[in-house]
N, C-alpha and C positions, 0 to 999 in steps of 0.2 A: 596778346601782346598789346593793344590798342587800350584794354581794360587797366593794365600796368601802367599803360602811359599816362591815360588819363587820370588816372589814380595819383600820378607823382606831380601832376601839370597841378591838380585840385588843391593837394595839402602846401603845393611852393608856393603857389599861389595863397593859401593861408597861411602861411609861415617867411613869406619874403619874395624877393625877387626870383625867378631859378637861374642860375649857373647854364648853360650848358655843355658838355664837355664830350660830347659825339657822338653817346655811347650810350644805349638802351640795356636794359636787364636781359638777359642773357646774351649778352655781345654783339649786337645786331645795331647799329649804324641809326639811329632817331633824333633828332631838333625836341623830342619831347622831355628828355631824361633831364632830371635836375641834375645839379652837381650838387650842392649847400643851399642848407635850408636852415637862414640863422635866424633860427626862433630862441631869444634868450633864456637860458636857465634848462633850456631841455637838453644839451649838446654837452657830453664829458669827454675832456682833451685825454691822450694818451696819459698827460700826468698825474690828470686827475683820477683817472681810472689805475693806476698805480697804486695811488694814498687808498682807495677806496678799497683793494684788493687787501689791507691790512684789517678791514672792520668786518667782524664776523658776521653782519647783518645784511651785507652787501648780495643782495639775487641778482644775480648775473644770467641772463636769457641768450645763448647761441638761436639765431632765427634761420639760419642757412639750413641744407637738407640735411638728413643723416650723414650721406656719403660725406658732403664736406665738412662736416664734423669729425667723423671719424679720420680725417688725414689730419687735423688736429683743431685745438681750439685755446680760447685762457683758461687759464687753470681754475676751476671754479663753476666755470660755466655749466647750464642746464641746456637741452636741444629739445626747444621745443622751435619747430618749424614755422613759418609765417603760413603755410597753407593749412596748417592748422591751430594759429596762435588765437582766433577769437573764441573758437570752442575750447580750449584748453583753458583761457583763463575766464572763462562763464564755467568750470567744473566746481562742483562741489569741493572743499579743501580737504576733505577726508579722498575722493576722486583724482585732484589733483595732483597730491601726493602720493597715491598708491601708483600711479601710470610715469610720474617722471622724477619719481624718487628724494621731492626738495617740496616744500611748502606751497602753496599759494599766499602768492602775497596782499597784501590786505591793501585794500582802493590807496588808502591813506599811506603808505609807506613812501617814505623820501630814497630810497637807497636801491630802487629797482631802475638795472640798466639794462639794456637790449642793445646785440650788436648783430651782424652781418659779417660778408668779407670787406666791400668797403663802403660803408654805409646806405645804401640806396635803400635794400629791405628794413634796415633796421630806422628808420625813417618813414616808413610804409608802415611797420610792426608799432613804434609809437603812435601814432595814429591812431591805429586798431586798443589798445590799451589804455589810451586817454580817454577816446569815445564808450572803452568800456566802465570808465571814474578811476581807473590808475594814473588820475591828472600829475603828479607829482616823479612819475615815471621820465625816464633819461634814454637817450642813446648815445654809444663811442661810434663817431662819426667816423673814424678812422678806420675801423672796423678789424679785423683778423688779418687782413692783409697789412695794416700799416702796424699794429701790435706784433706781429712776427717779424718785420722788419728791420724794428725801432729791437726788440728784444737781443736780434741777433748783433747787432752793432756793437 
């Protein structure tokens, strides 16, 4: 849990001031957890991930575990988990694709988003993706929980 905190203290800290909002990754009560981490140009709004949902080029990365994938996700989406998201995208693309059924996307692509339930991992997961040269990579900071939401309304 400590490695998680510090992990999220690291990148707010590279990316802005933190938020804090009470509340650690996996529900446990921390002054460490960011809320918002407004690094411009990396962060796609529910609307924007909307308009994006219409471009067939759009890779869309679920980071949550199976289990909360399987209770559901955005349509589109691939589940490739944060516990295994830097080995997956360091896979060969012939690798890649044969284990999670969608392409690897290429360093340089603008249209690669990652999300969570409500943003923290998927915040954690850009990270991990930048530092691998997917510099142009995004997250829905709103995550699955505010997309189901916003859907149901």
């Amino acid at each position: 849990m400590r490695l998680v905190c510090l992990a999220l203290v690291s990148f707010a800290f590279a990316y802005g001031e933190p938020k804090n909002d009470g509340f650690c990754v996996g529900g446990s009560e921390s002054p460490c957890e960011a809320k918002s981490f407004p690094a411009s140009g990396t962060v796609v709004s529910y609307e924007e991930l909307k308009d994006l949902l219409g471009n067939q080029k759009l890779q869309l990365f679920d980071v949550r575990n199976p289990d909360e994938f399987a209770e559901g996700y955005i349509p589109g989406a691939t589940n490739v988990p944060l516990g295994g998201l830097e080995q997956a995208f360091g896979l060969s693309p012939s690798a890649f694709e044969q284990r999670y059924g969608t392409p690897l996307p290429m360093k340089d692509d603008s249209d690669i988003v990652l999300y969570c339930q409500r943003g923290r991992r998927s915040a954690t997961a850009l990270e991990i993706v930048h530092a691998l040269g997917f510099s142009k990579a995004r997250h829905y900071f709103g995550g699955y929980g505010e997309w189901k939401r916003l859907e149901a309304a």
